[in-house]
DSSP file (Angstrom, degrees, kcal/mol; ACC not computed):
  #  RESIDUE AA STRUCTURE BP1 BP2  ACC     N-H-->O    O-->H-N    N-H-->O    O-->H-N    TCO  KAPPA ALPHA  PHI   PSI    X-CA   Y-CA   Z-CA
    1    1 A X              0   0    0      0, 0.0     0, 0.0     0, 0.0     0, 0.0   0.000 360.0 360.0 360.0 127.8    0.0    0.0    0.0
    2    2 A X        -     0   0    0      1,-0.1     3,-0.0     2,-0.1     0, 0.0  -0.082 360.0-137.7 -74.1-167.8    1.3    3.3   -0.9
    3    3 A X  S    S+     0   0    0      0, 0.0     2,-0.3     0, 0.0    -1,-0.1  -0.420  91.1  75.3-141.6  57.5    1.2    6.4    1.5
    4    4 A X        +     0   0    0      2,-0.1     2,-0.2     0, 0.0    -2,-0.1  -0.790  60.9 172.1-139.6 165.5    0.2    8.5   -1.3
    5    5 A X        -     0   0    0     -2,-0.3     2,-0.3     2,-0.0    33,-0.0  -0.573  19.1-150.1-164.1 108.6   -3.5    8.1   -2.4
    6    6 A X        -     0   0    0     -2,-0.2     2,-0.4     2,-0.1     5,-0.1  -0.783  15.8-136.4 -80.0 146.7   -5.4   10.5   -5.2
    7    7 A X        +     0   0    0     -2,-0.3     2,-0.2    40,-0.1     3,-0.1  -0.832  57.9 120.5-133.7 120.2   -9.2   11.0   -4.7
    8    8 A X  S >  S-     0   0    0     -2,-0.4     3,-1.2     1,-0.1    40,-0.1  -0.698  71.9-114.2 176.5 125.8  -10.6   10.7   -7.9
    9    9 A X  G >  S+     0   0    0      1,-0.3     3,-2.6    -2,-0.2    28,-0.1   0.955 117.5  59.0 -30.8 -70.6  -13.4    7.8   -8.7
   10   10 A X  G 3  S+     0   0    0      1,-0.2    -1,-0.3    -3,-0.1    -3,-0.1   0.796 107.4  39.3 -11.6 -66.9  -11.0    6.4  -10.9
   11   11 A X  G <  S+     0   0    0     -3,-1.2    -1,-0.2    -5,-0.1    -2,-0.2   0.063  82.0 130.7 -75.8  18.3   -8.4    5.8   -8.3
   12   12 A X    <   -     0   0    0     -3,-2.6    26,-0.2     1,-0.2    -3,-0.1  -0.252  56.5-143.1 -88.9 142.5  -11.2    4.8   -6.0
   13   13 A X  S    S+     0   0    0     24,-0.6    -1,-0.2     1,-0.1     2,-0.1   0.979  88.4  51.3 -62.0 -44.3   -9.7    0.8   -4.2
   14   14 A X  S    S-     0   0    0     23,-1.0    23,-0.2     1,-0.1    -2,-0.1  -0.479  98.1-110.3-122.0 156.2  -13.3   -0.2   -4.4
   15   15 A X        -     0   0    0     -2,-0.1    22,-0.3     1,-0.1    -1,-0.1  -0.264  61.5 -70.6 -60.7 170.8  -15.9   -0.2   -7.1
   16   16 A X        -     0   0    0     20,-0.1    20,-0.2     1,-0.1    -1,-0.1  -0.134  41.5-142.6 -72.7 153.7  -19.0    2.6   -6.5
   17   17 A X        -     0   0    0     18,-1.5    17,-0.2    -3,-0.1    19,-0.1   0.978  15.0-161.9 -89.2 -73.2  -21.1    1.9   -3.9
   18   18 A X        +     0   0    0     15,-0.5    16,-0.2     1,-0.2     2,-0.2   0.919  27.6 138.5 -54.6 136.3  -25.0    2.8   -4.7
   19   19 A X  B     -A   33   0A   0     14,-3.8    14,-7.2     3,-0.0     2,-0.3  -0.837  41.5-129.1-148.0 163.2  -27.5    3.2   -1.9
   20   20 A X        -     0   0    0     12,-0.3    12,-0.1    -2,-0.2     3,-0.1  -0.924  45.2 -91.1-104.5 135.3  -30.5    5.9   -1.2
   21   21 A X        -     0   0    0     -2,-0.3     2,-0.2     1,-0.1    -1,-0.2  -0.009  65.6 -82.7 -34.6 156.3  -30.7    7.6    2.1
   22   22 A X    >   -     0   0    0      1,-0.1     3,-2.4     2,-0.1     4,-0.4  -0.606  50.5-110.8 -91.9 145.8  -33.3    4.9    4.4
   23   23 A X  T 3  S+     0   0    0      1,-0.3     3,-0.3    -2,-0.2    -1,-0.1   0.503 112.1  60.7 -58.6 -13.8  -36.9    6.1    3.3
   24   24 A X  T 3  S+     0   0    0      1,-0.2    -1,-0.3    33,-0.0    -2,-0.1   0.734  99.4  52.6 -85.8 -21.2  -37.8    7.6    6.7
   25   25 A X  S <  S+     0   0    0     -3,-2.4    32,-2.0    31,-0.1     2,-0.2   0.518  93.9 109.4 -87.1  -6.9  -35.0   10.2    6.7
   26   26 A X  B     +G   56   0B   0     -4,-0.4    30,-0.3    -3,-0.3     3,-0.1  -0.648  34.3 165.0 -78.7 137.8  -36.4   11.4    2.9
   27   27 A X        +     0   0    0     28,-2.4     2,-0.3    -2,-0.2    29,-0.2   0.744  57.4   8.8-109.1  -7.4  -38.0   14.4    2.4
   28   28 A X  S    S-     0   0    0     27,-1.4     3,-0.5     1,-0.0    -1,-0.2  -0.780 105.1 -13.2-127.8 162.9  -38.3   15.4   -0.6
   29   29 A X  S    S-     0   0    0     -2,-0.3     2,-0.3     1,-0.2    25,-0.1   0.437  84.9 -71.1  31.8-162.7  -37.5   13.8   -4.3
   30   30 A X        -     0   0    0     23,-0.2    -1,-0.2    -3,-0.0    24,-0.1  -0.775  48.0-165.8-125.9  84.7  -35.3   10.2   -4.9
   31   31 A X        -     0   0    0     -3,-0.5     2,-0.3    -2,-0.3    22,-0.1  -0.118   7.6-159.8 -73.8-175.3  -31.9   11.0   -4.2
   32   32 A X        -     0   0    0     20,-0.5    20,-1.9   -12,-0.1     2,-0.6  -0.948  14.2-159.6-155.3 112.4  -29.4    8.0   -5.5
   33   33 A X  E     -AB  19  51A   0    -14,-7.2   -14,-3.8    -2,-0.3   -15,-0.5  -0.915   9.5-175.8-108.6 141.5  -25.8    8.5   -3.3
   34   34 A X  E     - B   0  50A   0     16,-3.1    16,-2.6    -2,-0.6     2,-0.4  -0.979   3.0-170.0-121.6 135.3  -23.0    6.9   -5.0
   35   35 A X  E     - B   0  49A   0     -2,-0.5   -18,-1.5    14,-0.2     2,-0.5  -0.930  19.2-151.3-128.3 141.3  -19.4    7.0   -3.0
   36   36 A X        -     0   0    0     12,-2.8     2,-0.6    -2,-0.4    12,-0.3  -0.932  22.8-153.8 -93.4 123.6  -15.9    6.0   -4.3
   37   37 A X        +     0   0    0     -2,-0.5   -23,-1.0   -22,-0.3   -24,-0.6  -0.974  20.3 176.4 -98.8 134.3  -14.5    5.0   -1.1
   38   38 A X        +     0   0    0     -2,-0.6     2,-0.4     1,-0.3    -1,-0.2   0.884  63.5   7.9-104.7 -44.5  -10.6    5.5   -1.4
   39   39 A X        +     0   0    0      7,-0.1     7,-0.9   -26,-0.1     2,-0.3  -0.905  52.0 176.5-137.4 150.9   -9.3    4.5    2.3
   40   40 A X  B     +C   45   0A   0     -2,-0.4     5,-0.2     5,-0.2     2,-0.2  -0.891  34.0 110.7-151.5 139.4  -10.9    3.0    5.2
   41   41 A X        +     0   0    0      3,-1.0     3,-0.5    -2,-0.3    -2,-0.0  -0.594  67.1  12.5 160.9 124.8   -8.8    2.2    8.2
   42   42 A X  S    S-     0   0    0      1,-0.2    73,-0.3    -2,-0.2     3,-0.1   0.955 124.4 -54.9  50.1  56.2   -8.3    3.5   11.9
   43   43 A X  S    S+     0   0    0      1,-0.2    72,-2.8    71,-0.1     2,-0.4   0.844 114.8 111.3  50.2  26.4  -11.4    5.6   12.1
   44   44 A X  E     - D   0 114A   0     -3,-0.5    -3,-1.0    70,-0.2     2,-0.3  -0.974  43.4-177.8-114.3 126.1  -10.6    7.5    9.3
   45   45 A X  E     +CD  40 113A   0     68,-2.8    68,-0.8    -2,-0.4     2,-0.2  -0.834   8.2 173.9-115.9-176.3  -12.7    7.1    5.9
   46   46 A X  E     + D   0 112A   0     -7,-0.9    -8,-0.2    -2,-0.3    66,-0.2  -0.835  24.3 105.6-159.1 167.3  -11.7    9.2    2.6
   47   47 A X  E     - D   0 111A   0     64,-0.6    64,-1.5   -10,-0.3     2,-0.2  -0.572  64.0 -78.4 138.1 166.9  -13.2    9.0   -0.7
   48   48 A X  E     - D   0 110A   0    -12,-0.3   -12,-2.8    62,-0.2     2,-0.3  -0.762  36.4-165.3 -99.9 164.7  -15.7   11.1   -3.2
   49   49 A X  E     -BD  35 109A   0     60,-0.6    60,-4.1   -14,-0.3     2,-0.3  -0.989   8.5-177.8-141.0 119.7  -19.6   11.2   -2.9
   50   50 A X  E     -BD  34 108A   0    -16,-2.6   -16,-3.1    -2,-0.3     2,-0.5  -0.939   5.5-167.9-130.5 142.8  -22.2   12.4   -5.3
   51   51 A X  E     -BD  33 107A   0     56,-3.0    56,-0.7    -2,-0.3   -18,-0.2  -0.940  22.4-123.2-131.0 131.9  -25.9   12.5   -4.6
   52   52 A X        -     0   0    0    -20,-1.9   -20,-0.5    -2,-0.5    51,-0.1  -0.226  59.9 -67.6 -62.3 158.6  -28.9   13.1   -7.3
   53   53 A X  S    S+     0   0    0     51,-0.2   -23,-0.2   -22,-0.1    51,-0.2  -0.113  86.6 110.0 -57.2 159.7  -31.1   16.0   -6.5
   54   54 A X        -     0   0    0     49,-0.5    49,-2.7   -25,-0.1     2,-0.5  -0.391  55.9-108.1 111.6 154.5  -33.2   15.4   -3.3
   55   55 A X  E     + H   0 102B   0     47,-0.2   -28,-2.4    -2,-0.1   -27,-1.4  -0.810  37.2 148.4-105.5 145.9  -33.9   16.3    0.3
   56   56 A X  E     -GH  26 101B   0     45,-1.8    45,-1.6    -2,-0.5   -30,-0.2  -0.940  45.5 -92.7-152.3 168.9  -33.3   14.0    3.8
   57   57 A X  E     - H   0 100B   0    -32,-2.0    43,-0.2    -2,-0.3     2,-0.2  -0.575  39.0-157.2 -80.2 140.6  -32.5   14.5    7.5
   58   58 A X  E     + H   0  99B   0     41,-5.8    41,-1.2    -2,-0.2     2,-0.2  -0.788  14.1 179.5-131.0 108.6  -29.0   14.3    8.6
   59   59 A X  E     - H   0  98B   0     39,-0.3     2,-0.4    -2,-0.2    39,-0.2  -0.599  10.2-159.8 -74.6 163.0  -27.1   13.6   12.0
   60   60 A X        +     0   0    0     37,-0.8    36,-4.5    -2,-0.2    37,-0.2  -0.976  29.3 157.7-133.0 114.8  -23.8   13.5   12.7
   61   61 A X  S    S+     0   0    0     -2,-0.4     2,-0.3    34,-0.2    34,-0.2   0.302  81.1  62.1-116.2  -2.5  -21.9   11.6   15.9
   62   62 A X  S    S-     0   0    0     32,-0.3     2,-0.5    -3,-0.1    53,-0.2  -0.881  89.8-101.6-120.4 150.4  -18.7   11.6   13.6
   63   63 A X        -     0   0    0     51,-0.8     2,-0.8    -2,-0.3    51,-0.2  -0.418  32.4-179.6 -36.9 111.9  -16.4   14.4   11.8
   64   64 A X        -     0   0    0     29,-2.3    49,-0.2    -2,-0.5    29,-0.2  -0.279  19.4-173.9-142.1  95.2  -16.2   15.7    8.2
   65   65 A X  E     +E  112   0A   0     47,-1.3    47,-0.7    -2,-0.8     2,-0.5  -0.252  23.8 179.3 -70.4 135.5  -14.6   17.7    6.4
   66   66 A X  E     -EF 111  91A   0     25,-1.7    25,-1.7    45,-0.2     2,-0.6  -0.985  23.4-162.1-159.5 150.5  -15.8   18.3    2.7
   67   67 A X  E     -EF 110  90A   0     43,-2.0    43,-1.2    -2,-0.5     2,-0.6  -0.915  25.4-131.5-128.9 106.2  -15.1   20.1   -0.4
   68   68 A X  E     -E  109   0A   0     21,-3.3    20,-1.7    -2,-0.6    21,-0.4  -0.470  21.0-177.7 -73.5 114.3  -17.8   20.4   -3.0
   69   69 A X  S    S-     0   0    0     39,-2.9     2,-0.3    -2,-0.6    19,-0.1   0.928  73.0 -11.5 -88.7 -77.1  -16.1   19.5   -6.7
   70   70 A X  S    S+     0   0    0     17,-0.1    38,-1.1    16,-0.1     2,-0.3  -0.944  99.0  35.9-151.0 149.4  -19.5   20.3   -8.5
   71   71 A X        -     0   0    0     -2,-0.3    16,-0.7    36,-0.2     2,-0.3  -0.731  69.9 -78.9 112.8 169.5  -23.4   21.0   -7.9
   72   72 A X  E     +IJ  86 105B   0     33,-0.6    33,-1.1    -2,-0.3     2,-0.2  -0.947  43.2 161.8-122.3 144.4  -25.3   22.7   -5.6
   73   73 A X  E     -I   85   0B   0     12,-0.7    12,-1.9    -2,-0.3    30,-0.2  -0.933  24.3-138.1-150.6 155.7  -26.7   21.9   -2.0
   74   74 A X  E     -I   84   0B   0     28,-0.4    10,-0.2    -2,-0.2    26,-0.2  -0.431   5.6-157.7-144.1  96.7  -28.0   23.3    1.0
   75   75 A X  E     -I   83   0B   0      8,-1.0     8,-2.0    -2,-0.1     2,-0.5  -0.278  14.3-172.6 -52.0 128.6  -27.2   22.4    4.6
   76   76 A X  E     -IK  82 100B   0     24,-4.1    24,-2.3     6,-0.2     6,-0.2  -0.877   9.9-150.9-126.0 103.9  -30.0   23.5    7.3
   77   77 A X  E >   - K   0  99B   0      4,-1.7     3,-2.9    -2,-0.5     2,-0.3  -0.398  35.4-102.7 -67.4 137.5  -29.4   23.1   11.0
   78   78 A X  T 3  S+     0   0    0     20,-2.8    -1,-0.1     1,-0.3    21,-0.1   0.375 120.2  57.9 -28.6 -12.1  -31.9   22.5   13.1
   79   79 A X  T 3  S-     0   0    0     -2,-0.3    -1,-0.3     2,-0.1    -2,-0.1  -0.034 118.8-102.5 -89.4   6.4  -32.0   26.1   14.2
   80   80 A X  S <  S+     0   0    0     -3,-2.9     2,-0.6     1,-0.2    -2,-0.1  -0.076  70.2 143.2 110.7 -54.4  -32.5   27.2   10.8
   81   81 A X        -     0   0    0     -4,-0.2    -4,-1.7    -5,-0.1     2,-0.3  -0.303  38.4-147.9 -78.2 112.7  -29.6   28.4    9.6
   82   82 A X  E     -I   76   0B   0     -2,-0.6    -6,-0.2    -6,-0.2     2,-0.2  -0.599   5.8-159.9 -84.0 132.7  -29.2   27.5    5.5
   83   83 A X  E     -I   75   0B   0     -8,-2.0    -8,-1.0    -2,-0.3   -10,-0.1  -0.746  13.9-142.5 -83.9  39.6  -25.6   26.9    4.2
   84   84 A X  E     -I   74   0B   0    -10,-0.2     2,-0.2    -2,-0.2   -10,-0.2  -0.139  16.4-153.3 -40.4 137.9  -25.6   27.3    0.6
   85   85 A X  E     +I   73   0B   0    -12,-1.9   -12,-0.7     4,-0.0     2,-0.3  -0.901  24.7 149.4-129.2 127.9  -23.3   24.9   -1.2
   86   86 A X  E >   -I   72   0B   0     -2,-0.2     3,-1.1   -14,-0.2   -14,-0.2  -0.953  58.9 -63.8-158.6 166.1  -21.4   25.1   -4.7
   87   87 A X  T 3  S+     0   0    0    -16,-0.7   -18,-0.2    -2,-0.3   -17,-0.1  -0.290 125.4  31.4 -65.5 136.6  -18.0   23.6   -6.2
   88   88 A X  T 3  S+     0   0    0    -20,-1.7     2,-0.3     1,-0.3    -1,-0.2   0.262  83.2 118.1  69.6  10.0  -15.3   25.2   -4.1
   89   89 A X    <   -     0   0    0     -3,-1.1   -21,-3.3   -21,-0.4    -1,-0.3  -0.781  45.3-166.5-111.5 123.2  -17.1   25.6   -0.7
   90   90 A X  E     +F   67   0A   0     -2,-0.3   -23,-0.2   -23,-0.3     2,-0.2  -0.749  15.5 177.5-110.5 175.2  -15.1   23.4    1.7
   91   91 A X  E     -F   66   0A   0    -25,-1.7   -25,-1.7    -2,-0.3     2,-0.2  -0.770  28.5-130.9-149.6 179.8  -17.0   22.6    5.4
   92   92 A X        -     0   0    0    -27,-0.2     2,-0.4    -2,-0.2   -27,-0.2  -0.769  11.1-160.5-110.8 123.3  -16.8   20.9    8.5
   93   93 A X        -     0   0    0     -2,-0.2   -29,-2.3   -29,-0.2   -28,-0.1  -0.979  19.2-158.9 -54.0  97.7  -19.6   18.8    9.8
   94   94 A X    >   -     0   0    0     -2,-0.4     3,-1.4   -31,-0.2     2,-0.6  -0.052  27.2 -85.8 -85.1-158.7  -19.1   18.3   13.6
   95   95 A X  T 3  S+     0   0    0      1,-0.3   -34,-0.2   -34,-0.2    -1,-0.1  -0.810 115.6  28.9-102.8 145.8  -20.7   15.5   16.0
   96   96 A X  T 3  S+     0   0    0    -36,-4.5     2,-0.5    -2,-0.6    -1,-0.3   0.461  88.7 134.6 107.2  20.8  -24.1   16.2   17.3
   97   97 A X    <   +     0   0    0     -3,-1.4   -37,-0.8   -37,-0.2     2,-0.3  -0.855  27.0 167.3-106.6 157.0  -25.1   18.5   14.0
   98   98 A X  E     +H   59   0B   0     -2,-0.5   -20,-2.8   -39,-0.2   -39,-0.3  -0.972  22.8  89.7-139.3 158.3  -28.3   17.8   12.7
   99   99 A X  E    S-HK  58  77B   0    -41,-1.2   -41,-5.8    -2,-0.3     2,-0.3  -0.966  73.2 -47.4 157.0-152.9  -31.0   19.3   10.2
  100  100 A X  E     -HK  57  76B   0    -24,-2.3   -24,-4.1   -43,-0.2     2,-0.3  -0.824  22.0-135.1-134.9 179.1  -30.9   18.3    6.3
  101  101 A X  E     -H   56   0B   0    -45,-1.6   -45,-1.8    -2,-0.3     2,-0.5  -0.822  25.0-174.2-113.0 133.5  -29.2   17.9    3.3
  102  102 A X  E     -H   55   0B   0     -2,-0.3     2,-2.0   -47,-0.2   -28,-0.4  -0.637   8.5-159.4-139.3  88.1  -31.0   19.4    0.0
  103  103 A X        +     0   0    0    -49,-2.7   -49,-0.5    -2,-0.5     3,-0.4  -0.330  17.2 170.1 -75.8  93.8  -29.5   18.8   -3.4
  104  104 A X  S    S+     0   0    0     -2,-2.0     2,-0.4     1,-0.2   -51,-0.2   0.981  82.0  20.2 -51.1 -61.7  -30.5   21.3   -6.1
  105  105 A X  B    S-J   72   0B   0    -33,-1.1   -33,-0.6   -53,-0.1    -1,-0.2  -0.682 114.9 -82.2-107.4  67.2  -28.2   20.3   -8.6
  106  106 A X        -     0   0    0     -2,-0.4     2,-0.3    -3,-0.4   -54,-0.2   0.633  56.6-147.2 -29.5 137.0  -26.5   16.5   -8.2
  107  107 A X  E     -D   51   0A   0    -56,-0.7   -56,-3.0   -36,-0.2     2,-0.4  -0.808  19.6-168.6-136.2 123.4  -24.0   17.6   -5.8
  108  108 A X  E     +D   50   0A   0    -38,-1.1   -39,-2.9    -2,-0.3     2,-0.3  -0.996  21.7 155.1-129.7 131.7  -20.1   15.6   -5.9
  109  109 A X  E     -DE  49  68A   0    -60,-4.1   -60,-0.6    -2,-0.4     2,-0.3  -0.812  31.1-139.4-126.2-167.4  -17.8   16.3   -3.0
  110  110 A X  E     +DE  48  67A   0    -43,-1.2   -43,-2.0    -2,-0.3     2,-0.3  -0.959  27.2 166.9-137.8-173.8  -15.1   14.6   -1.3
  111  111 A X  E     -DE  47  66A   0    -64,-1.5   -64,-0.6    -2,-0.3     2,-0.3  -0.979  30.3-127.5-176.8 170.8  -14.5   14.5    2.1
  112  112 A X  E     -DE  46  65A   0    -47,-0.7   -47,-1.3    -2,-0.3     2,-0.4  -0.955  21.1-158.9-132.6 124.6  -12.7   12.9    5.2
  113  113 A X  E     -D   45   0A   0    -68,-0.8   -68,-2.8    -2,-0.3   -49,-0.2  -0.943   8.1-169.4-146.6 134.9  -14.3   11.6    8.1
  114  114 A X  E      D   44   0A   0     -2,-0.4   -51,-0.8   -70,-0.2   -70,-0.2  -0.649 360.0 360.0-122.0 122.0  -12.8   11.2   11.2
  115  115 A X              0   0    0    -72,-2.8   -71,-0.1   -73,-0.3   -72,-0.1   0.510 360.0 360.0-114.6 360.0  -15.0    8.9   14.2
């Protein structure tokens, strides 16, 4: 195993994943997530993620750090406050945030998460 890794589908170890958010957390549309996972190992994951337009509930007990390569989204915390999302907007998700995820435009990031 090298100790270099590029995050790019392509480069991905494992084939694409494809799953839907579980049907009680949807609100809106039929989103479709597909993930390249590139590493998994010591509580660390890496890898890219793209989701077709739709809305769902999200918690978080873990870290994640994420960069949007292209699309639009909008995080909303439970308190309200919307988070417009576009290619070049990096974030952090900590643990405990919750609210949803709303994909306008099928939405690819990557991202690192840390448990």
């Amino acid at each position: 195993m090298s100790d270099f890794l590029r995050l790019t589908p392509e480069a991905a170890d494992a084939d694409a994943e494809v799953e839907r958010p579980a049907a009680e957390k949807v609100l809106a549309g039929d989103p479709v997530f597909t993930t390249w996972n590139a590493e998994e190992r010591d509580g660390l994951y890496c890898g890219i993620w793209q989701s077709t337009p739709g809305k769902w509930r999200i918690s978080y007990d873990e870290w994640e750090y994420c960069r949007i390569l292209q699309g639009r989204s909008v995080i909303t915390s439970d308190d309200g406050s919307e988070y417009a999302l576009a290619a070049g907007d990096s974030f952090i998700l900590r643990p405990g945030f919750s609210g949803t995820w709303e994909v306008i435009e099928t939405t690819r990031k990557d991202y690192v998460i840390r448990l």
